[in-house]
N, CA and C atoms as an extended XYZ file, in Angstrom:
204
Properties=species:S:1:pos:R:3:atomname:S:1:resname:S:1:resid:I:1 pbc="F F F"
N       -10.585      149.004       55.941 N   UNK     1
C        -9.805      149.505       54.819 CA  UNK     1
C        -9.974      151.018       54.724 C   UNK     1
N        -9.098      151.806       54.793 N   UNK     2
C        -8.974      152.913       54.301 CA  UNK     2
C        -9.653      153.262       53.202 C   UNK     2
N        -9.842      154.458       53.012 N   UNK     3
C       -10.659      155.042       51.736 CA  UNK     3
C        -9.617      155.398       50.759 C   UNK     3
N        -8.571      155.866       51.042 N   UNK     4
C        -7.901      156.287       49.980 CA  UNK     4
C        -6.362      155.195       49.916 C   UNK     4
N        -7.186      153.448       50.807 N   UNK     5
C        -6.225      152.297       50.014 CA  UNK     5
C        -6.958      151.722       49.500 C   UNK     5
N        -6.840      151.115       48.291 N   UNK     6
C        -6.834      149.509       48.247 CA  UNK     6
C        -6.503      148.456       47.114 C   UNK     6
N        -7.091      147.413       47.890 N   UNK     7
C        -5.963      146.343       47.330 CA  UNK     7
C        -5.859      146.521       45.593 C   UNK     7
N        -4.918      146.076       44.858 N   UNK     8
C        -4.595      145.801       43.500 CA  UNK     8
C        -4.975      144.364       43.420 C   UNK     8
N        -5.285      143.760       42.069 N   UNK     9
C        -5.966      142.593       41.389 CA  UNK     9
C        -4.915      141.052       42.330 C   UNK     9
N        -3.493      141.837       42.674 N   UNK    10
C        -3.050      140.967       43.275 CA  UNK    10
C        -2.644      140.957       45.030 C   UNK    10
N        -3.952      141.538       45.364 N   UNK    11
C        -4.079      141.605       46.910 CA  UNK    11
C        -3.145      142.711       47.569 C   UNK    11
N        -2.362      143.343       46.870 N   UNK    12
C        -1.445      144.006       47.152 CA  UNK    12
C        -2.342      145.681       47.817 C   UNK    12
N        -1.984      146.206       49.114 N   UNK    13
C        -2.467      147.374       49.625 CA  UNK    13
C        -1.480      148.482       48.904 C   UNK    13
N        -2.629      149.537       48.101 N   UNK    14
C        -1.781      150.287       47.534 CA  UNK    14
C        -2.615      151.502       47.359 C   UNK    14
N        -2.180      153.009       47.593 N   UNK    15
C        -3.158      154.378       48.219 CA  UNK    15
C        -3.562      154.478       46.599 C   UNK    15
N        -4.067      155.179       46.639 N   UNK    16
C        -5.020      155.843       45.532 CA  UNK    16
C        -4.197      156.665       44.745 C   UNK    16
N        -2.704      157.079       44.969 N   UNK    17
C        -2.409      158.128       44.600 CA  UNK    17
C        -1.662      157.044       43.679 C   UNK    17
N        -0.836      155.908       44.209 N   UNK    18
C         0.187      155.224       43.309 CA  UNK    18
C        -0.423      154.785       42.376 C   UNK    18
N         0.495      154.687       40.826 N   UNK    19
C         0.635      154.067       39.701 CA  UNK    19
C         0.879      152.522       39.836 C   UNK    19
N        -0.104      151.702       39.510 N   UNK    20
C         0.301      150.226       39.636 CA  UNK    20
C        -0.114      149.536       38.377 C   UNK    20
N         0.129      148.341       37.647 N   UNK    21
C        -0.230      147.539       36.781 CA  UNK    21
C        -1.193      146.708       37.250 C   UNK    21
N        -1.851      145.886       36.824 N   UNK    22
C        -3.357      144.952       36.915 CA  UNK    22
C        -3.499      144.445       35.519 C   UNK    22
N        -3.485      143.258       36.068 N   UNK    23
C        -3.952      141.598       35.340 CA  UNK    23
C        -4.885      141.817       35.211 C   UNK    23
N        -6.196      142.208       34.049 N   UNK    24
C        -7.765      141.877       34.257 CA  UNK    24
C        -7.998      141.524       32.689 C   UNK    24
N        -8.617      139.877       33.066 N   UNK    25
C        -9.059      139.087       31.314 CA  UNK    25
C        -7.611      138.977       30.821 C   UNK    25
N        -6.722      138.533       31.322 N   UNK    26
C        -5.347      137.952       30.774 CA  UNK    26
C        -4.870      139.165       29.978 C   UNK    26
N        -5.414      140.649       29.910 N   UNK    27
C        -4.109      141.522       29.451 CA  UNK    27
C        -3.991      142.367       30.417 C   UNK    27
N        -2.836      143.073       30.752 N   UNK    28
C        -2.034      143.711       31.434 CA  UNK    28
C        -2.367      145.327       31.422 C   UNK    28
N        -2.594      146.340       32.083 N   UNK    29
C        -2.779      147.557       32.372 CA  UNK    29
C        -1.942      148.114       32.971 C   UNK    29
N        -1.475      149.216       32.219 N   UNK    30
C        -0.282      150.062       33.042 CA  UNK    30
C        -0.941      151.028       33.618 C   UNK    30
N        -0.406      151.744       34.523 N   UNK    31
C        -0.613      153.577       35.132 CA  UNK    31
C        -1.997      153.344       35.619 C   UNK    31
N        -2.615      152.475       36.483 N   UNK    32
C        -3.552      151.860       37.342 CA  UNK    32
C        -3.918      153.076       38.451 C   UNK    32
N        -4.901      153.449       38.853 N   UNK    33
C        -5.078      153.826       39.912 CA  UNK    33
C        -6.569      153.280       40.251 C   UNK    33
N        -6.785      153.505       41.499 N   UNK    34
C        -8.272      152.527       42.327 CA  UNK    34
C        -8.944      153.406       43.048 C   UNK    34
N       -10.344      153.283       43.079 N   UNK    35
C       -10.679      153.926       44.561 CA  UNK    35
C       -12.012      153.090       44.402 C   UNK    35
N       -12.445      153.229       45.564 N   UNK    36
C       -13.570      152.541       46.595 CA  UNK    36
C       -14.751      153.098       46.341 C   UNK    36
N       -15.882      152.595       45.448 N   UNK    37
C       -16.727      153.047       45.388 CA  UNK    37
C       -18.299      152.197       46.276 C   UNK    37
N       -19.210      153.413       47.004 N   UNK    38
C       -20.033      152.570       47.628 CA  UNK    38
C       -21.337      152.356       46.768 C   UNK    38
N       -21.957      151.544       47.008 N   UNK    39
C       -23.321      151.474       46.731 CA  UNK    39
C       -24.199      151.080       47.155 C   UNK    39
N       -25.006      151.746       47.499 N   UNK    40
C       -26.341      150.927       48.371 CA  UNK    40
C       -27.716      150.526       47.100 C   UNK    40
N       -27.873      149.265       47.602 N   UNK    41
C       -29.274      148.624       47.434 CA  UNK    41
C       -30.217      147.859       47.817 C   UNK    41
N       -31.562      147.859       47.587 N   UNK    42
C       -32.598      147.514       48.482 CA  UNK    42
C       -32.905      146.084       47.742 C   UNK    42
N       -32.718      144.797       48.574 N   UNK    43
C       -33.298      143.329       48.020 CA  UNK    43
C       -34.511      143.340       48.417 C   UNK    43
N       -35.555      143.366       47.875 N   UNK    44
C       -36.921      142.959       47.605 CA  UNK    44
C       -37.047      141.880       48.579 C   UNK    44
N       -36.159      140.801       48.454 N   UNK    45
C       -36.130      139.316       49.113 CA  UNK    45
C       -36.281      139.659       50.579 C   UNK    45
N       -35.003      140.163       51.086 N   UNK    46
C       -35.095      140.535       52.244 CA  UNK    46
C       -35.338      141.175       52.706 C   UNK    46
N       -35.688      142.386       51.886 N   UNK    47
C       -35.920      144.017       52.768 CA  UNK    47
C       -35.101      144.717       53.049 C   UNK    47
N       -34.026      144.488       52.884 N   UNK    48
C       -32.709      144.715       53.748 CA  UNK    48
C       -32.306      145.674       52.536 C   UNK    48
N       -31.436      146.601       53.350 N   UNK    49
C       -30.858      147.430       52.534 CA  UNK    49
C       -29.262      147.043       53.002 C   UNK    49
N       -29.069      146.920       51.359 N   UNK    50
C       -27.544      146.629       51.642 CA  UNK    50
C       -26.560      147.404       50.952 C   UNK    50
N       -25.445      147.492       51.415 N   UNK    51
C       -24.140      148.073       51.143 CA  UNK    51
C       -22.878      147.515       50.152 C   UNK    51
N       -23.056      148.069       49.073 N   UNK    52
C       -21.976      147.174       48.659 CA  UNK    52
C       -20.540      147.675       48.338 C   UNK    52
N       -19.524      147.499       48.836 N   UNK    53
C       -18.156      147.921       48.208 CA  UNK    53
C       -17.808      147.683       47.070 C   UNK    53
N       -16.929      148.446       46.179 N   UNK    54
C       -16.350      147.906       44.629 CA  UNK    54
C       -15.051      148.773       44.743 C   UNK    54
N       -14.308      148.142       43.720 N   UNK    55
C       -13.210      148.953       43.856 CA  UNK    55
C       -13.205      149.049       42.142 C   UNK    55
N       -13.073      150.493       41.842 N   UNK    56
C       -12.803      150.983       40.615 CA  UNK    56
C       -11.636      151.298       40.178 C   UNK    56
N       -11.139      150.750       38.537 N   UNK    57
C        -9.646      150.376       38.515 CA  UNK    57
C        -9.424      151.582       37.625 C   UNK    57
N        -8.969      152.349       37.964 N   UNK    58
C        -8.954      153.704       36.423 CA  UNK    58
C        -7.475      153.310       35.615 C   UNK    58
N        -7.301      152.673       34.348 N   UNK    59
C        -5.959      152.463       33.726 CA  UNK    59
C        -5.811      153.601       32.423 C   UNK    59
N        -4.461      153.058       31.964 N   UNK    60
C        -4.059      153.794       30.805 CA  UNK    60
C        -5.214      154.055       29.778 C   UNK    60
N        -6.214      152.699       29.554 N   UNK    61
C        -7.161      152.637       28.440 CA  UNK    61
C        -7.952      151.766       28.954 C   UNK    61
N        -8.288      151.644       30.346 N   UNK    62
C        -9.708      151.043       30.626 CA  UNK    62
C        -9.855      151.649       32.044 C   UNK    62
N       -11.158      150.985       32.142 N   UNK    63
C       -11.672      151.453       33.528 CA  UNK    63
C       -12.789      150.687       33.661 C   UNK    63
N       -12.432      149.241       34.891 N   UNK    64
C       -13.245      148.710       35.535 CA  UNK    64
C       -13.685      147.809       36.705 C   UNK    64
N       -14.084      147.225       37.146 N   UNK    65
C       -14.400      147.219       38.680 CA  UNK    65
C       -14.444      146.073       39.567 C   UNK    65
N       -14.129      145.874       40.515 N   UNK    66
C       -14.125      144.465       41.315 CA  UNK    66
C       -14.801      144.521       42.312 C   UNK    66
N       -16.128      144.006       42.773 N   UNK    67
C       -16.548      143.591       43.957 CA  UNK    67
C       -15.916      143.365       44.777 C   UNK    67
N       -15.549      143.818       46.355 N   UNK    68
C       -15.169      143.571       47.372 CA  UNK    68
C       -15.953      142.571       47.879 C   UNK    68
């Protein structure tokens, strides 16, 4: 995946720059934009340092995030 795509709440590939709507908790968000945020963290369990993708939803009046 590109850095400056990704998907909308309905799988849809869409750049960072476009305005899109998103379904999140059954109400509707206009003027949507996304970007890919990384994060790394260390599990105790395994040792392992891991990577995690999210995608951050910036709207008209919210802003929040979906696990990849």
């Amino acid at each position: 995946m590109d850095k400056n795509e990704c998907k909308n709440l309905n799988g849809t590939c869409v750049s960072k720059d476009s305005k899109f709507s998103v379904m999140h908790e059954g109400k509707r968000h206009d003027n949507c934009s996304c970007s890919i945020q990384e994060r790394h963290y260390e599990s105790f369990s395994q040792k392992a340092r891991e990577l995690l993708f999210s995608v951050q939803y910036s709207c008209e009046n919210k802003t929040f995030s979906n696990r990849l």
